[in-house]
N, C-alpha and C positions, 0 to 999 in steps of 0.2 A: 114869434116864439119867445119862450120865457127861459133866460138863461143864455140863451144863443149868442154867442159873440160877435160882433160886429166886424172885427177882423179876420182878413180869409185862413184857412189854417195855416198857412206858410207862415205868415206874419205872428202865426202864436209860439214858432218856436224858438223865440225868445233869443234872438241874434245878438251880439256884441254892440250894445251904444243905443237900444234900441230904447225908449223912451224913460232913456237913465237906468233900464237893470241890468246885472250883472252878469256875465255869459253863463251859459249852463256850466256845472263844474263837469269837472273830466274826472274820471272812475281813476284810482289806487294803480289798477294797470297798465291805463295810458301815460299818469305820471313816470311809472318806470321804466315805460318801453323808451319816453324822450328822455330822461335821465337815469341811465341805469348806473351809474358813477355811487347815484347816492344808494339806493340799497341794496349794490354788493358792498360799499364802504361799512354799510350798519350791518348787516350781516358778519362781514369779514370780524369788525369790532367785538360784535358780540361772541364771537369762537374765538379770539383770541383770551378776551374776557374769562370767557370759562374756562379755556388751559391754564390760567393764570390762577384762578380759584379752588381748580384741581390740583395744581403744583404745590401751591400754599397747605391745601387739605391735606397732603401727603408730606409735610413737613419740609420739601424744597422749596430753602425761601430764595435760592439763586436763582432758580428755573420760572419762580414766582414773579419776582423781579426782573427778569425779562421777558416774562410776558408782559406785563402791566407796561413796559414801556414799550413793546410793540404797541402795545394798547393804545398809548397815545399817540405814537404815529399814524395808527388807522383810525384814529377820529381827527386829525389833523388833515389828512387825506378827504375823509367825506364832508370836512366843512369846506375843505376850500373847495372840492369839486360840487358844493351846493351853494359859494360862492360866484364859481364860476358861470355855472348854469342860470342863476339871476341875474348875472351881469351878461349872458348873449342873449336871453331873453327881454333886455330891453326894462326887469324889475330896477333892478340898480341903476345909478346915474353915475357913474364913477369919474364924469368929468368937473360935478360942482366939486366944491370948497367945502368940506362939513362946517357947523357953523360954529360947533366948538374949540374949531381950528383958525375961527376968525375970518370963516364966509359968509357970505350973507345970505337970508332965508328964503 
């Protein structure tokens, strides 16, 4: 047959390692069901984001200015908790030496 693969179908669904390609990606929702840390952080960010913008628009610049600095606590929150999550997943190496700290490559 013309077109027919030669490998059986199991072996077409494209497994981790498999002749050097990359595993199939994982859908928006799986990412957030294993790290849900990170988009209730960008969420949370973004509402405080906007109380902040609406504070400002109504001429409280105190009420503005505290939001804007929760603001930055919850994006301080969703890096490091997208910090964290690279580093139990094995992404990060957190035991070498960076090299601009005088490790080696």
């Amino acid at each position: 047959k013309q077109g027919a693969s030669p490998l059986p179908r199991t072996a077409m669904s494209n497994p981790p390692g498999v002749a050097g390609l990359p595993p199939p990606r994982s859908s928006f929702l799986d990412k957030c069901k294993r790290e849900p840390l990170v988009p209730a952080g960008a969420l949370t960010t973004a509402l405080i984001l906007c109380g902040g913008l609406a504070a400002f628009k109504q001429g409280n610049r105190q009420l503005g200015q505290y939001f804007m600095r929760a603001r930055v606590l919850a994006q301080f929150g969703t890096v490091a908790a997208m910090v964290g999550y690279a580093a139990q997943s094995g992404a990060l190496d957190v035991t070498k030496k960076p090299q601009w700290l005088g490790g080696s490559d």
